[in-house]
N, C-alpha and C positions, 0 to 999 in steps of 0.2 A: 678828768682827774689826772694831775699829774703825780709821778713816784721818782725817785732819784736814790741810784743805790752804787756800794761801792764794795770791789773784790781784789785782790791782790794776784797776780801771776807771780811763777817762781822768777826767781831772780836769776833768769838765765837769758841771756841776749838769743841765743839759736832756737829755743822753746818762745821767744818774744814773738821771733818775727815768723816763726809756724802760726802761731796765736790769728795775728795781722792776717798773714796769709788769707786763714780758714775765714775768715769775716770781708772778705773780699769775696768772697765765692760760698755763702752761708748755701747749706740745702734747702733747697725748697721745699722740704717737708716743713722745715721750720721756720720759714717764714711763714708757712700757712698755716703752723698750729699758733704762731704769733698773731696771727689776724684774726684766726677764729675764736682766741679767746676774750677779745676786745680791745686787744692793743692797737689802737691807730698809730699812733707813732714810736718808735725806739731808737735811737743812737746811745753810741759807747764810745768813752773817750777814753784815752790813754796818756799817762804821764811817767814815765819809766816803767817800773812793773804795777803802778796802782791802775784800777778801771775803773770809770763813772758811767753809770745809765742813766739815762733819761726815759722816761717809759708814761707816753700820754696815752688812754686810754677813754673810753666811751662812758656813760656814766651805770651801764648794766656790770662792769668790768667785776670781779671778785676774784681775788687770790686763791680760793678754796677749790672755785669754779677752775683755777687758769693749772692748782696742779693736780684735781682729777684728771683734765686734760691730760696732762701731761704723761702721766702714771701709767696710763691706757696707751701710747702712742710710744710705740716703739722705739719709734725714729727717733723721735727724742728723749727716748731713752738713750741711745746708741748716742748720739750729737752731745749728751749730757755727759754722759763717762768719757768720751773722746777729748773732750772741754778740759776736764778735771787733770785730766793729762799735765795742763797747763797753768789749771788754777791754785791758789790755794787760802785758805781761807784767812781773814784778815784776824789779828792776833784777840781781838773782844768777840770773836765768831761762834756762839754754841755749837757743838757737838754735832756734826751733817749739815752745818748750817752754810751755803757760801753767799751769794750775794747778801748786802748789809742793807735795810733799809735806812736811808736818811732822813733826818729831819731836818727840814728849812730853818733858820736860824736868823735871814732877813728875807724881806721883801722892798725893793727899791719902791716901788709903787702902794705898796700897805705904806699906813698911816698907824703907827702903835699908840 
């Protein structure tokens, strides 16, 4: 399965590139709560302060499942507020809500 979602950073060039930094050298708690919750793949892309994920996944994968995980793990806990530092939520973002889920809107290969 794949998921595609989008968040905004503050609009600060020296907070941008802290951002970058920290994703060149992620903790390895967290890539490992990333793999243990089913995510086979994730990349994040950047376009001034907007962010895109890409998040493929196994087909056991659950969102419910992925922030039990998360709740219970410290780490990322701590990785999450450190984050926040940085992010902020996109302006249609409910209330604690940060990353957006997206919806696909074409497929080059679908047939409509």
């Amino acid at each position: 399965m794949k998921f595609c979602f989008a968040l905004d950073l503050k609009n600060d060039e020296k907070l941008i590139e802290e951002y970058d930094r920290y994703h060149q050298n992620v903790w390895p708690e967290i890539i490992d709560s990333i793999l243990v919750s089913g995510i086979k793949e994730l990349e994040i892309y950047r376009v001034s302060n907007r962010l895109f994920m890409i998040m493929q996944t196994d087909e056991d994968f659950s969102f419910d499942k992925k922030y039990a995980l998360d709740n219970a793990n410290l780490k990322v806990q701590e990785w999450e507020e450190l984050m926040w530092k940085y992010q902020q939520a996109l302006p249609v973002a409910k209330p604690g809500e940060k990353w957006i889920l997206m919806h696909k809107i074409f497929d080059l290969h679908k047939k409509n």
